[in-house]
N, C-alpha and C positions, 0 to 999 in steps of 0.2 A: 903641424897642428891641423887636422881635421876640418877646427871651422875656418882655417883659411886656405882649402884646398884651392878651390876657384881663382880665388886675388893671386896666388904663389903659381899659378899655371899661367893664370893671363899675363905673370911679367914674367913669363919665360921657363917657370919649372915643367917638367916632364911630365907629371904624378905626384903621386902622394903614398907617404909610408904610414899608413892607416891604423887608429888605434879600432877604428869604431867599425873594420874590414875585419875581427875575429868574430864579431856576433853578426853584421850583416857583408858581407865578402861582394856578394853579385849587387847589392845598391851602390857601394861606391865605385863600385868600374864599371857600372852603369851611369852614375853619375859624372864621374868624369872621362869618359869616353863622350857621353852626350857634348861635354863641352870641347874635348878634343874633333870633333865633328861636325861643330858648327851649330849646336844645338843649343844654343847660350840658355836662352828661356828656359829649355829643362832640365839643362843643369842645374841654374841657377832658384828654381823653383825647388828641386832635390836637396840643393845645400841649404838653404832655408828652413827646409823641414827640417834636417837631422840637428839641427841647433840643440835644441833641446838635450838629446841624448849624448851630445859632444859635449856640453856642459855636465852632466851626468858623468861621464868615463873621466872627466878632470877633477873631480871634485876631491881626490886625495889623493895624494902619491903614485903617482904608475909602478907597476902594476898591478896594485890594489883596487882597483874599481873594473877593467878588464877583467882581470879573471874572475872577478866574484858575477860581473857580469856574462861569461862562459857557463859561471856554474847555475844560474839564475834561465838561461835559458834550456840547461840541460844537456851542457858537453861538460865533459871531465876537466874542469878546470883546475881543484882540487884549493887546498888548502894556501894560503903564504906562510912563506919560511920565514925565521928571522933573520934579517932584521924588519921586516915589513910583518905589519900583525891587521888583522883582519879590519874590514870597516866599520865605520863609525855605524851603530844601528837607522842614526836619522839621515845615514847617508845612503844607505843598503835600501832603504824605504826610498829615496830619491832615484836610486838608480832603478829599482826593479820596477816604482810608475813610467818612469823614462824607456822603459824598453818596453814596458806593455803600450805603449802609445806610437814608440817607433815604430814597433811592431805591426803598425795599422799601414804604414807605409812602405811596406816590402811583402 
């Protein structure tokens, strides 16, 4: 889970297998390299911020909120197949504020 990258490293994990690392790749291993380095405060200031848009990518079924958030920033994400069918509209409107705001942080 994304928003407990930080907590799951400090008791011992390695990393993280990132949902929110397909639309920003270089802030999260920026982010937690900062904390693998000693750099607690900006890690921890990092994970803070992406809150928001880590709420956003969970808001329905993986990975239905990922790829529409791919195709939202303008990589080929494409369609979902069934059994997954596309998002809720008032969730698609959540997701695509969430990444324009992330998007101030990277």
């Amino acid at each position: 889970d994304d928003g407990l990258t930080l907590p799951l490293i400090a008791a011992g994990g390695d990393g993280v297998i990132s949902v929110v690392s397909n639309i920003a790749p270089a802030y999260m291993s920026e982010m937690t390299h900062a904390f693998l380095d000693g750099d607690i405060k900006k890690a921890w200031k990092m994970q803070v911020e992406c809150q928001d848009i880590v709420k956003a990518l969970f808001c329905e079924v993986n990975p239905i909120p990922v790829k529409e958030a791919v195709n939202i920033i303008g990589l080929p994400g494409g369609k979902c197949r069934v059994p997954l069918v596309d998002m809720k509209p008032e969730n698609r409107a959540k997701l695509a504020n969430a990444i324009e705001e992330f998007k101030k942080e990277f």
